[in-house]
Backbone bond lengths (Angstrom), bond angles and torsions (degrees), N, CA, C in turn:
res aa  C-N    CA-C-N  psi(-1)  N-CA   C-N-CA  omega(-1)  CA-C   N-CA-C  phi
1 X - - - 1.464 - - 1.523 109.18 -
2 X 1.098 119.79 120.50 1.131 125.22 152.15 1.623 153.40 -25.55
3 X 1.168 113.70 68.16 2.045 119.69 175.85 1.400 95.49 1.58
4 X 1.643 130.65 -75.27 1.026 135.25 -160.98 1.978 113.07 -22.01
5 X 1.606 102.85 -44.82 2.127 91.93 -174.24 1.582 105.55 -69.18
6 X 1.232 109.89 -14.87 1.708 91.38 177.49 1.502 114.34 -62.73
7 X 1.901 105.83 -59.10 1.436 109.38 168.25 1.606 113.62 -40.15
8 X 1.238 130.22 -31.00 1.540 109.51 162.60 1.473 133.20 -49.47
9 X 1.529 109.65 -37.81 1.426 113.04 172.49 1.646 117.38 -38.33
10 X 1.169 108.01 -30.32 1.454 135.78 -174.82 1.706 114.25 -79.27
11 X 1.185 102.86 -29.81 1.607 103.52 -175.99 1.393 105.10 -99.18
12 X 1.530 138.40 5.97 1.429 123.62 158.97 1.551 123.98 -49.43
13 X 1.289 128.21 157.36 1.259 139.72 -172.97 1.944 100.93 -44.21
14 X 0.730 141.19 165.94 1.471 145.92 162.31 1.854 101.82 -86.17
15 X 0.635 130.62 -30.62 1.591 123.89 179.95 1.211 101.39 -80.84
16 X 1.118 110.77 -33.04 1.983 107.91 179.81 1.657 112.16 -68.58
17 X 1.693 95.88 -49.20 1.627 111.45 174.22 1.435 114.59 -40.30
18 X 1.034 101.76 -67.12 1.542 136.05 -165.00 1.622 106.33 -48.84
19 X 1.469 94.41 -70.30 2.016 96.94 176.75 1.401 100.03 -71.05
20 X 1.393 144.91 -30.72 1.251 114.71 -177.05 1.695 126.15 -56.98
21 X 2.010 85.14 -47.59 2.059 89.56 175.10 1.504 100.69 -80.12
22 X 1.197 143.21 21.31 1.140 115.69 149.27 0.923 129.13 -75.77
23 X 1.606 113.49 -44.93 1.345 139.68 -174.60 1.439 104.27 -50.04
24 X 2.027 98.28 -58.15 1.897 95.81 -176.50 1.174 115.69 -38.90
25 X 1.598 106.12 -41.92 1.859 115.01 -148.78 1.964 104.05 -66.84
26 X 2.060 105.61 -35.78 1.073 111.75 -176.42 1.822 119.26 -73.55
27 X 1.459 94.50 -8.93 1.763 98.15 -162.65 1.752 84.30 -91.69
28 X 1.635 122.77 -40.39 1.089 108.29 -162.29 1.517 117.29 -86.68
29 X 1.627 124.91 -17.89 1.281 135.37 145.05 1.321 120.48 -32.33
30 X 1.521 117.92 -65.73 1.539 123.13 163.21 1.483 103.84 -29.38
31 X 1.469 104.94 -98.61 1.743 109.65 171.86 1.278 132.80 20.37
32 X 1.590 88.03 -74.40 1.508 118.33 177.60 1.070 106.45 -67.76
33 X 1.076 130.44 -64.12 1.792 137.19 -175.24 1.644 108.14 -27.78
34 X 1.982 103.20 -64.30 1.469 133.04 175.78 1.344 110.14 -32.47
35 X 2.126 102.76 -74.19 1.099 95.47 -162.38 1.876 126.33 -78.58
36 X 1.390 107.79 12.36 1.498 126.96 -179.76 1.746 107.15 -80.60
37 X 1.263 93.73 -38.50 1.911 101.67 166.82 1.221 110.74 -65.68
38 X 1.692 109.10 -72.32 1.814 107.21 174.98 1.400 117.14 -13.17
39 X 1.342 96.62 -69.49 1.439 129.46 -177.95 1.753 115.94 -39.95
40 X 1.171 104.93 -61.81 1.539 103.88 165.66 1.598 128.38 -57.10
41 X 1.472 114.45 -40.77 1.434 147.30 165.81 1.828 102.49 -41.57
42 X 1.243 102.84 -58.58 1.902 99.92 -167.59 1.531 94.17 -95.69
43 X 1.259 140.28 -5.77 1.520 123.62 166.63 1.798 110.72 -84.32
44 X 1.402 96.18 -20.60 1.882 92.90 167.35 1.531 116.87 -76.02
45 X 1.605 113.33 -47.01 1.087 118.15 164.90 1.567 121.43 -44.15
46 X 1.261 119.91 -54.80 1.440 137.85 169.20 1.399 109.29 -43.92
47 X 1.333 128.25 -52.68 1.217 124.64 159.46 1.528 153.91 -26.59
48 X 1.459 81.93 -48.34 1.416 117.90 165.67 1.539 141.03 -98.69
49 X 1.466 71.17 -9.58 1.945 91.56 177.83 1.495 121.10 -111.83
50 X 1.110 110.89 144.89 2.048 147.00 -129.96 1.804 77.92 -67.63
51 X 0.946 122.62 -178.54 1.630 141.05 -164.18 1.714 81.59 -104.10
52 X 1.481 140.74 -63.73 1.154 135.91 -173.95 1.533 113.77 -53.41
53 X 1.345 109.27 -52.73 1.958 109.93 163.42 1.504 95.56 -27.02
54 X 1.668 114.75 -99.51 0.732 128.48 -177.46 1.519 123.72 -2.98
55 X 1.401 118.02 -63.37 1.550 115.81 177.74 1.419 95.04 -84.30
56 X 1.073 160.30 96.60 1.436 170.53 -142.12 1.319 101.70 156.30
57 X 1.649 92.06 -73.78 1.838 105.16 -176.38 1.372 112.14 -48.13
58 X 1.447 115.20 -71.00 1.482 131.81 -176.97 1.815 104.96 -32.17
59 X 1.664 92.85 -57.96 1.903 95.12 -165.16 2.016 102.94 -63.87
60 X 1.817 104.80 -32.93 1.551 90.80 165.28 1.631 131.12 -60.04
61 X 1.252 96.34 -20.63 1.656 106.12 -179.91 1.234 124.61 -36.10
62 X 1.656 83.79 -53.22 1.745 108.95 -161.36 1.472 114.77 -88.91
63 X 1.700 109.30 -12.83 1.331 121.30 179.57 1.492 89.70 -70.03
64 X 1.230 124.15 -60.73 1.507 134.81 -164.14 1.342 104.69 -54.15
65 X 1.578 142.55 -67.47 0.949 143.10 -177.46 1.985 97.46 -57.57
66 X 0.712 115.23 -34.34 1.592 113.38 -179.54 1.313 106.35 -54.61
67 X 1.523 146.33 -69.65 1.304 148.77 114.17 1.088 130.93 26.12
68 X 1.270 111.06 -67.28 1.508 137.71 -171.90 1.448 116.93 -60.35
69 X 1.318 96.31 -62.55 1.561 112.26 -170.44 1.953 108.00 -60.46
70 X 1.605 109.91 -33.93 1.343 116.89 -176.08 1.744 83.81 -78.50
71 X 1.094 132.77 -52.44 1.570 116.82 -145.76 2.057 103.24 -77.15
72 X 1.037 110.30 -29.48 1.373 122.19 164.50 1.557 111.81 -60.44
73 X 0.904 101.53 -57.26 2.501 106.13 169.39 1.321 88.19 -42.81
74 X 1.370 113.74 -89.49 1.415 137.18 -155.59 1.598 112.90 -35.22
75 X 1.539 117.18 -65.04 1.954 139.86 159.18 2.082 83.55 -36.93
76 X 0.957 109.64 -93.95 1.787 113.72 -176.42 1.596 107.54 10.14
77 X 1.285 81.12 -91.75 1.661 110.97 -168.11 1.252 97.87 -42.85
78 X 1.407 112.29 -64.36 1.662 103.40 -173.85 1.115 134.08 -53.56
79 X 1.368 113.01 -29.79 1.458 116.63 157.30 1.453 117.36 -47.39
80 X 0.977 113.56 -52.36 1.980 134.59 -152.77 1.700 76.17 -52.95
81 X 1.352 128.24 -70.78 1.232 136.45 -142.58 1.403 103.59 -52.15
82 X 1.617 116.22 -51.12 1.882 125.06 -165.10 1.466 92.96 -51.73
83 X 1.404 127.39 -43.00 1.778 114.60 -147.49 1.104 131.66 -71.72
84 X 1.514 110.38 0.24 1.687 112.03 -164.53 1.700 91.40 -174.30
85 X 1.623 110.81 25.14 1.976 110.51 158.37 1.265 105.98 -66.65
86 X 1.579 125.78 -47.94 1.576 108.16 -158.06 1.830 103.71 -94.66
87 X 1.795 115.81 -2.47 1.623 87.29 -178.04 1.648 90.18 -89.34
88 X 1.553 109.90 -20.43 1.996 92.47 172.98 1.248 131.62 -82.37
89 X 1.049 123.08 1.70 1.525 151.47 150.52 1.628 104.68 -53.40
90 X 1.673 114.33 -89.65 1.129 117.93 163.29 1.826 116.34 -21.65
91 X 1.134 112.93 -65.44 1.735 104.10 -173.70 1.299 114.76 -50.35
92 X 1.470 101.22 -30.19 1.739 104.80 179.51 1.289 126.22 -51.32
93 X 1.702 100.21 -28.54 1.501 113.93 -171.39 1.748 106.63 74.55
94 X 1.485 106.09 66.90 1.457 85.95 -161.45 1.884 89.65 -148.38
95 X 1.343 126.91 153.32 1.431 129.33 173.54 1.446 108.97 -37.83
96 X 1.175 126.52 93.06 1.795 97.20 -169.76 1.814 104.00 -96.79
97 X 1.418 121.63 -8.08 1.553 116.50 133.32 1.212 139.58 -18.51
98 X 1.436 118.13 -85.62 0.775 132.74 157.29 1.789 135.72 -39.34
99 X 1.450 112.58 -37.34 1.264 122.75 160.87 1.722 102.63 -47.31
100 X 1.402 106.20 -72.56 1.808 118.93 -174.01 1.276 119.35 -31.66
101 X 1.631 96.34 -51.84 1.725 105.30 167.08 1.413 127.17 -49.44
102 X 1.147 99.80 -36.67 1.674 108.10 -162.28 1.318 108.32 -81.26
103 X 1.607 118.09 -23.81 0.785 119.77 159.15 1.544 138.76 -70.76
104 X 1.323 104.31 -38.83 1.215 111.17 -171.44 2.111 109.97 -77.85
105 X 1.319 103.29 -33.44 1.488 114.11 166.51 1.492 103.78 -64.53
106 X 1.069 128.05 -38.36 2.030 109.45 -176.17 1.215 85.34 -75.44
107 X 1.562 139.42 -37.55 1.848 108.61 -164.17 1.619 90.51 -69.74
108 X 1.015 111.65 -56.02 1.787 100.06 -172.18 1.542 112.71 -50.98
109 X 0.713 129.74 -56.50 1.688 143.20 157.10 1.669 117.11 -12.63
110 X 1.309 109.58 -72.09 1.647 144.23 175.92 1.757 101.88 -50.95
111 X 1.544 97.05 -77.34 1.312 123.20 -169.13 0.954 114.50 -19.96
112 X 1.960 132.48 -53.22 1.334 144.12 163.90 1.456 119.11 -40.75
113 X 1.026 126.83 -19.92 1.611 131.47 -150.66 1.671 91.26 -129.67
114 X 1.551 125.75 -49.40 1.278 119.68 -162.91 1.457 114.63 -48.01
115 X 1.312 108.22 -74.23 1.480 114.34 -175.83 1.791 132.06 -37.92
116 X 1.408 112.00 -30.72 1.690 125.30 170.82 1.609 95.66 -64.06
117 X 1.323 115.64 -53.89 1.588 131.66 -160.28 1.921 78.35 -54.88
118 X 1.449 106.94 -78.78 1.402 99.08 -152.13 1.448 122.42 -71.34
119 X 1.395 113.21 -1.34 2.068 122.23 152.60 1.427 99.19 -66.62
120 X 1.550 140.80 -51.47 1.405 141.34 -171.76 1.300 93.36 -51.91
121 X 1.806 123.02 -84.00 1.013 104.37 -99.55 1.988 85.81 -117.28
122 X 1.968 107.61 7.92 1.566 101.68 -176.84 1.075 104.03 147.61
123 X 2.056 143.30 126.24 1.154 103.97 149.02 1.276 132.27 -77.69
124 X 1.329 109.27 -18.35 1.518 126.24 -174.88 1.222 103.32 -57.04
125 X 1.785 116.73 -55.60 1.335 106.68 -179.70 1.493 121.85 -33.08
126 X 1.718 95.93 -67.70 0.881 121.71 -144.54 2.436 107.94 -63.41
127 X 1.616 85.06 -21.76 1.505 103.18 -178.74 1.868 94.92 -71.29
128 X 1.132 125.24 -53.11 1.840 142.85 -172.97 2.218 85.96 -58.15
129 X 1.162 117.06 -51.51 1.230 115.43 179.85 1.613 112.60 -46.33
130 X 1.529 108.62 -64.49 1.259 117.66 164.29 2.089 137.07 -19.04
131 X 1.603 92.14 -62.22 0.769 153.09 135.73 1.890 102.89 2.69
132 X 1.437 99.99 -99.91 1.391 134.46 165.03 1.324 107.34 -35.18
133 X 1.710 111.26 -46.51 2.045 107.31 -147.29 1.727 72.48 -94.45
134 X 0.680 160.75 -69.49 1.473 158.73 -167.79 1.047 118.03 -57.65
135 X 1.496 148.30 -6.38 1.501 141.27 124.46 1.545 108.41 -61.78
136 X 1.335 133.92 -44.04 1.358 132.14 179.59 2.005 95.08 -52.73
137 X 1.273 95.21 -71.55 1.476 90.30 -179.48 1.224 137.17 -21.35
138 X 1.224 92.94 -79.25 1.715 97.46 167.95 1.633 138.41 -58.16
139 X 1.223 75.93 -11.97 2.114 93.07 171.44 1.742 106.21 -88.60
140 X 1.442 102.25 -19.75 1.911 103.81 -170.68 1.470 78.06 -84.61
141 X 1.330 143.55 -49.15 1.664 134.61 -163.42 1.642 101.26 -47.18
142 X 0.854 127.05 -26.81 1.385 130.29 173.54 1.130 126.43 -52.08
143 X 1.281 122.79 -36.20 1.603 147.47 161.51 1.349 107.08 -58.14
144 X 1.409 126.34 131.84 1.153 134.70 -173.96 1.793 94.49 -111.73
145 X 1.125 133.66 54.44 2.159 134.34 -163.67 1.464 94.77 -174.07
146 X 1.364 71.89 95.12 1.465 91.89 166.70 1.470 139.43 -39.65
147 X 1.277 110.14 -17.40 1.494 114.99 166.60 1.537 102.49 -71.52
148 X 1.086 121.04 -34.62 1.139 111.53 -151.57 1.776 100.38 -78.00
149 X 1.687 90.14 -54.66 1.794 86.75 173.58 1.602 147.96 -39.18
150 X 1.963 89.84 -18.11 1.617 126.71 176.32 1.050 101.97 -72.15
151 X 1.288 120.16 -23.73 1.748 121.79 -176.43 1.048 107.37 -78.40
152 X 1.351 110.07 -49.87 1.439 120.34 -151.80 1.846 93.94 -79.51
153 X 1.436 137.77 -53.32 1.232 137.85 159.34 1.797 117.97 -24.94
154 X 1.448 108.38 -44.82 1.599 111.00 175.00 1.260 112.23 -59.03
155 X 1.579 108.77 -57.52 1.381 112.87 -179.96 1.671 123.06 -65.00
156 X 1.569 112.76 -16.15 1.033 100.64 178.78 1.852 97.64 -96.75
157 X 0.796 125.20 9.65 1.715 122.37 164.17 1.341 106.55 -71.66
158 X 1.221 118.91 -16.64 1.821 118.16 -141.05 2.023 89.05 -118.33
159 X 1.417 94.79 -25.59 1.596 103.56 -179.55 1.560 86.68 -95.08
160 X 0.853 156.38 -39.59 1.338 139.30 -163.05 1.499 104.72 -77.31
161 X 1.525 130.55 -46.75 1.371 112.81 172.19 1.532 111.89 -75.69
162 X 1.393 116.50 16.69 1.954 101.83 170.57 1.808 87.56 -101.86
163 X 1.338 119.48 -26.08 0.933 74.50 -171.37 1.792 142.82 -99.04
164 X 1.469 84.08 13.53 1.695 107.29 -179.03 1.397 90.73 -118.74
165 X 1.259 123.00 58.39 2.301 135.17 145.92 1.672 80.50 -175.11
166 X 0.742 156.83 -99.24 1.524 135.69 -114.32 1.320 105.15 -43.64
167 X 1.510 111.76 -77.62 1.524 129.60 173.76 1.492 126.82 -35.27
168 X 1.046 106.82 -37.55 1.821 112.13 -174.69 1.818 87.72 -67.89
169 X 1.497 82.31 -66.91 2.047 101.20 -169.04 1.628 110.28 -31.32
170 X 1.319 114.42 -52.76 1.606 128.97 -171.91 1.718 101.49 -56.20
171 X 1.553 115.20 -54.63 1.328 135.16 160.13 1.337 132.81 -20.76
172 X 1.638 93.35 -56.99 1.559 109.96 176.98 1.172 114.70 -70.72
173 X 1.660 117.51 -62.56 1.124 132.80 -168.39 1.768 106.88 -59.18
174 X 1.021 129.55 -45.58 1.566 138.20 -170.35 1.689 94.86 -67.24
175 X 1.385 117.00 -49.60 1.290 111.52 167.11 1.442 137.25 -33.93
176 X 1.573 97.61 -49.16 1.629 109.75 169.56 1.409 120.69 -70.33
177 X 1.395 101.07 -35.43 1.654 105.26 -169.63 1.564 109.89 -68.94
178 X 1.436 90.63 -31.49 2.025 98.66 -173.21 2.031 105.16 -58.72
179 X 1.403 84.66 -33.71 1.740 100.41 -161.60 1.366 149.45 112.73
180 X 1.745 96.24 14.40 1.225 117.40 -154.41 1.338 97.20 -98.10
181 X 1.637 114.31 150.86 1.348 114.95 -166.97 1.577 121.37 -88.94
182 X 1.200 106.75 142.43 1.549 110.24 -144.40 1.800 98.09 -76.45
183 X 1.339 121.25 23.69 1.268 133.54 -174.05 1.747 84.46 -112.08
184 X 0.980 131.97 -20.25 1.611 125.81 175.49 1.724 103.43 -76.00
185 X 0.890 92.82 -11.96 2.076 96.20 -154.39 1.931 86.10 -61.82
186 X 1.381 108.64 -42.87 1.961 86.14 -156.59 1.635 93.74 -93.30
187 X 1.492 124.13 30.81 1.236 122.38 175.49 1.877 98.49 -85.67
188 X 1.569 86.16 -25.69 1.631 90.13 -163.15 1.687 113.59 -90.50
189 X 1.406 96.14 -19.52 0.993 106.73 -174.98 1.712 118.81 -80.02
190 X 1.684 98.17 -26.43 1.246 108.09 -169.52 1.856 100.84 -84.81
191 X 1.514 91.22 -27.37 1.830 83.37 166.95 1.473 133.65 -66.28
192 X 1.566 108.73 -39.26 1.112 139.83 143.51 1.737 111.06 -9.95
193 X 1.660 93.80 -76.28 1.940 97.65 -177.21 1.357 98.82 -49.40
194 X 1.390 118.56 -50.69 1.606 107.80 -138.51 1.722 97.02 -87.68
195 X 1.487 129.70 -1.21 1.284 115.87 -176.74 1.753 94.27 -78.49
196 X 1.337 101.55 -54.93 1.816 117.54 179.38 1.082 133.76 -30.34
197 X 1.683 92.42 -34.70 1.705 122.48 155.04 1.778 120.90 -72.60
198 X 1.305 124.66 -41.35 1.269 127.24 174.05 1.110 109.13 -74.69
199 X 1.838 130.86 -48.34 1.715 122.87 -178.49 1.140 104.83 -64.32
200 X 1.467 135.76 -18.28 1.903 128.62 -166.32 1.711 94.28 -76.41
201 X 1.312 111.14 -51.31 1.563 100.92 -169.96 1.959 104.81 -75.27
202 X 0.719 126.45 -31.29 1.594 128.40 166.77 1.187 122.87 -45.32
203 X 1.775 102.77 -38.30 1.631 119.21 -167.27 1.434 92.95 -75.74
204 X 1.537 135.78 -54.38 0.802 131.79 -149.12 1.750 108.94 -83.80
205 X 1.123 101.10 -28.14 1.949 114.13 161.98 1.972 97.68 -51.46
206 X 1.440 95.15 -65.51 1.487 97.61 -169.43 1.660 114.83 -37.55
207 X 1.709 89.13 -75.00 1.779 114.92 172.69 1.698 111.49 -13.25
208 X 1.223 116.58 -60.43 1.570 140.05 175.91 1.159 130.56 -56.85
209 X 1.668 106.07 -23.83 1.898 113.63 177.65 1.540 75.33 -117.87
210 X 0.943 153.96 20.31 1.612 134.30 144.27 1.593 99.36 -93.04
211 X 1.084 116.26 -57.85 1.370 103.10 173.30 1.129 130.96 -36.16
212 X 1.781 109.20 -58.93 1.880 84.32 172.05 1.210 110.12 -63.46
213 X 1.220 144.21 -35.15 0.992 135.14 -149.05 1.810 120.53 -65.74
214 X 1.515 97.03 -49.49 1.625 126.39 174.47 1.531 108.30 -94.66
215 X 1.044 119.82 11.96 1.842 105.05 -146.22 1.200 148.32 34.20
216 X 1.109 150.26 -75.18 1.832 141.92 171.78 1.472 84.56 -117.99
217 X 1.025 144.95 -40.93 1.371 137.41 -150.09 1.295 101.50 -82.05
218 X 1.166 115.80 -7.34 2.055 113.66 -169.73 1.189 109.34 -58.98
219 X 1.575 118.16 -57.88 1.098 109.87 -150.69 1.481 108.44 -79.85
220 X 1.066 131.97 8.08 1.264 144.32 -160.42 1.726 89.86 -103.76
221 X 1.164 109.64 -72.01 1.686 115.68 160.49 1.509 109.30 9.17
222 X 1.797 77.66 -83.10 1.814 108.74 -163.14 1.535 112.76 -62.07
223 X 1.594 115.48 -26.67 1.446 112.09 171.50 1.864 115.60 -73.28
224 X 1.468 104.07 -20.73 1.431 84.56 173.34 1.358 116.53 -85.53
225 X 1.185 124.13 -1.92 1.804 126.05 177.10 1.709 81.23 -86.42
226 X 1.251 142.49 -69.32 1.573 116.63 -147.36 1.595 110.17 -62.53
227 X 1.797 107.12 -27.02 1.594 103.77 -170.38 1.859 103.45 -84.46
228 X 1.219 116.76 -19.91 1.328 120.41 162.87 1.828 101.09 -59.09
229 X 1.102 131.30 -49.12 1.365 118.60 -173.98 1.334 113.16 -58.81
230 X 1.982 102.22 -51.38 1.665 107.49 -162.37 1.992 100.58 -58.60
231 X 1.453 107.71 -25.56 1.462 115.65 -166.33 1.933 97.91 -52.47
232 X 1.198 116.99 -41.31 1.718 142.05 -167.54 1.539 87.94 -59.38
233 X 1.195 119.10 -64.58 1.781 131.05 -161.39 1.525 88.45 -69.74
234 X 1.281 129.35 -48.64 1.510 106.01 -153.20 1.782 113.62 -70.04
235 X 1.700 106.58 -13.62 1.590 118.08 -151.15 1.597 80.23 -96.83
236 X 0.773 138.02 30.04 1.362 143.52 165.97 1.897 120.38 -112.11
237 X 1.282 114.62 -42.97 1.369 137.12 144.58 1.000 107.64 -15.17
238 X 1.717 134.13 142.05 1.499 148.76 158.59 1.155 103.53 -86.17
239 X 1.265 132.91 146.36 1.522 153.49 167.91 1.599 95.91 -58.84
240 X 1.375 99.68 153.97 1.871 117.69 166.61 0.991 89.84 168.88
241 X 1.547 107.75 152.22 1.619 136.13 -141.23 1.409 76.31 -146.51
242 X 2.002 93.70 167.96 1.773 105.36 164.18 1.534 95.32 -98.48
243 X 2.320 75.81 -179.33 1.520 85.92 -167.33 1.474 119.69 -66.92
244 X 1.451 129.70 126.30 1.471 108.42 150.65 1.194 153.44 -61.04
245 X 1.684 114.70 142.08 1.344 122.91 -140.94 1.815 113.66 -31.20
246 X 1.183 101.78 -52.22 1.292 117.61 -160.25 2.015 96.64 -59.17
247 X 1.154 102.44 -37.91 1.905 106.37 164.93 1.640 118.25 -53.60
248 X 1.552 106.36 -39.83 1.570 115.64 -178.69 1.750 117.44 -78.88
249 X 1.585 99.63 -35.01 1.186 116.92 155.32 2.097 125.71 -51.21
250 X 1.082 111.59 -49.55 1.224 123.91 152.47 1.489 131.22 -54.21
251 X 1.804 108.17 -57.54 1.394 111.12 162.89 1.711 119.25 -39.94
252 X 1.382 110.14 -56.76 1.996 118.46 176.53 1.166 123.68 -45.48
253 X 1.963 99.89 -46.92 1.350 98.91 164.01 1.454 132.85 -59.97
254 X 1.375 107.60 -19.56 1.100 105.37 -168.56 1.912 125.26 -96.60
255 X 1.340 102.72 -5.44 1.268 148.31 175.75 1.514 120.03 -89.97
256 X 1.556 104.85 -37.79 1.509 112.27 148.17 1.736 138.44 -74.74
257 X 1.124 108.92 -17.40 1.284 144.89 152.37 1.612 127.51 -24.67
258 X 2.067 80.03 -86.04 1.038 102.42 155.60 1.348 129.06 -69.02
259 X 1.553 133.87 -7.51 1.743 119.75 166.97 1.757 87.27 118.38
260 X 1.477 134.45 -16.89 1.235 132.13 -175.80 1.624 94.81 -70.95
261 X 1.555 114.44 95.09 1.382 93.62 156.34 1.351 124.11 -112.98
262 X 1.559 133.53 -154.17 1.517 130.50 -178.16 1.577 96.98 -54.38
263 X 1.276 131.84 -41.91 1.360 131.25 -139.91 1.648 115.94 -115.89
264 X 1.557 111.07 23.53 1.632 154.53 152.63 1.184 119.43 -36.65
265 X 0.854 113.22 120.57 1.622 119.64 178.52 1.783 105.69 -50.67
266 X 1.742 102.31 -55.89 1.699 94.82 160.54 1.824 125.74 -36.46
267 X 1.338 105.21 -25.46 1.609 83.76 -175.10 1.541 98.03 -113.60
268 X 1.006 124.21 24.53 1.554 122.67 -165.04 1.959 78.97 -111.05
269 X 1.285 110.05 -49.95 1.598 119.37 -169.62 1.568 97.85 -57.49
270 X 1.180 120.76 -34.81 1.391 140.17 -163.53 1.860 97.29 -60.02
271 X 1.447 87.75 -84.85 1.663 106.65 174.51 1.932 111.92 -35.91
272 X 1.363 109.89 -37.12 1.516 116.47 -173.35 1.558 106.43 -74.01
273 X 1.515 112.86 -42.25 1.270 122.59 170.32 1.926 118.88 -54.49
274 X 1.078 109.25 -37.69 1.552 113.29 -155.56 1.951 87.34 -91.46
275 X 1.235 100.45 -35.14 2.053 107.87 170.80 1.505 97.63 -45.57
276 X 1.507 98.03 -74.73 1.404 77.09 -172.03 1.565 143.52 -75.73
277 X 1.189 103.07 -0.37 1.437 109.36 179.05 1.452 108.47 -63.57
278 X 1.532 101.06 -65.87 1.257 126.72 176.72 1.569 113.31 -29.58
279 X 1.663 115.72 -56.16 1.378 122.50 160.22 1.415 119.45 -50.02
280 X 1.383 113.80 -36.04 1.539 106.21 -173.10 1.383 96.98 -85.64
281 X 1.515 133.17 -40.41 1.787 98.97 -169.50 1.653 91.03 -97.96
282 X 0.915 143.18 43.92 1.320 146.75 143.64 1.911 105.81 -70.42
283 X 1.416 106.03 -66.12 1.865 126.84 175.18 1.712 84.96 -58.60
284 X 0.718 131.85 -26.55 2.146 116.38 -170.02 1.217 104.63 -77.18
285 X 1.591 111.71 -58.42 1.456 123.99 -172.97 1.559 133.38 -37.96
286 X 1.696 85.55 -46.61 2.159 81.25 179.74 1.679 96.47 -87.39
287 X 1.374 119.02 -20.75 1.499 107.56 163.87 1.333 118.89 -49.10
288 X 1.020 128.44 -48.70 1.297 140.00 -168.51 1.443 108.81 -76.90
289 X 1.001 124.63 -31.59 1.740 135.76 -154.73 1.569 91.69 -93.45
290 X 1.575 116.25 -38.88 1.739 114.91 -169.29 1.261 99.30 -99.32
291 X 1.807 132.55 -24.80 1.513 88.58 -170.51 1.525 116.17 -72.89
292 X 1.066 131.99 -9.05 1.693 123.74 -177.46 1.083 108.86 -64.04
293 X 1.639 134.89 -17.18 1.549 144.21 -176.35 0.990 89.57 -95.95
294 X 1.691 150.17 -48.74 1.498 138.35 -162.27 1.694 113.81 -74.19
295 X 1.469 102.19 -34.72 1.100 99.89 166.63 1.759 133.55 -100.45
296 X 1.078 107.98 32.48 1.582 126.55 -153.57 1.751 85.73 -101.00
């Protein structure tokens, strides 16, 4: 292969150049700024806190980076894939409608069934499953026959709902079991957003010097080397399952008890929550689905 696609990185527009490293330089200034406070914040605490704190914190550290490092691969890759499906689609000469659909109906399709499967049967499995359908995937993008790409769209419906419940679920649950206080949970979570947020703009830097490099097919390439890595991190992971019934059965009771019944402001908040989600990646979707045609 040719030196020459790197020097492409170099031949984008200057307004494109320009606001992108600005942007990096401003997101990673923030960062820095942030994590220099954090930083001061838990060495006072540390100071003051018992030798047992202390190994608490440390052993949460490593839970987090344990997590982390797979959910950052995992966020990556998936990005890599959105940026250049419909202009390699398009070259194929192929329905690229219809592809979108097919996809987006198996996650709706799947979605119902996934999550019981992956409390039964593992999250770990079920994360290594993930894993699997997303190297298959991106190796079927290779195929220019349309049957085949139909495959590869099903399966990625079926990988798209593991991968927003397996991972969180495995997360949560390992959290509790370790012992960590469930007031840590949106520490992780909030790290969580903001990595998902740093690999999306990276991916799409990445996505772009694979592209020239490979053409549309690159970045697809390059996502099966990062999900081949995250695959390494996850086989390291302890198994945990959900609760069984007869546990959930107990939990209600115990929720009824307390005055939590079906007709709770908790599940009324519940229902208001899932409205709007539902509304918001409803408004994402045809965004997402047309700009590869607007800018094609």
């Amino acid at each position: 292969m040719s030196p020459m696609w790197l020097a492409n990185a170099f031949q984008w527009p200057v307004w494109a150049s320009s606001c992108c490293l600005g942007l990096l330089m401003c997101l990673l200034s923030l960062h820095i700024i942030e994590k220099l406070f954090v930083v001061q914040r838990s060495s006072q605490k540390l100071s003051n806190a018992q030798p047992k704190t202390t190994m608490v914190n440390v052993t949460f550290a490593h839970f987090q980076q344990q997590y982390l490092v797979v959910y950052g691969l995992v966020m990556f890759a998936d990005w890599l894939q959105g940026t250049h499906m419909y202009s390699l689609y398009q070259s194929y000469d192929v329905n690229v409608g219809a592809l979108f659909l097919t996809g987006f109906l198996s996650s709706v399709l799947f979605g119902n069934f996934v999550g019981p499967l992956v409390d039964k049967y593992g999250r770990r499995k079920a994360c290594l499953v993930y894993c699997a359908l997303e190297i298959v995937i991106n190796i079927l993008e290779d195929v220019p026959i349309m049957a085949v790409l139909l495959v590869g769209r099903v399966l990625g419906g079926i990988s798209t709902s593991l991968l927003f419940s397996a991972f969180e679920s495995w997360m949560v649950t390992e959290h509790r079991q370790r012992g960590f206080a469930d007031s840590l949970l949106g520490k992780t979570f909030a790290l969580g957003s903001e990595i998902n947020g740093v690999v999306a703009v990276i991916a799409g830097l990445v996505a772009q010097l694979t592209a020239d490099a490979f053409g549309d097919i690159g970045p697809f390439r390059a996502a099966v080397v990062v999900t081949a890595i995250a695959t390494l991190f996850v086989f390291s992971w302890s198994e945990n399952y959900g609760s069984p019934s007869g546990d959930d059965s107990k939990e209600v009771q115990k929720a009824e008890h307390c005055g939590v019944t079906s007709n709770s402001g908790l599940t009324l908040d519940s229902y208001a929550l899932g409205l709007c989600y539902s509304l918001f990646e409803g408004a994402i979707v045809p965004v997402v689905s047309h700009t590869g045609s607007c800018l094609a």
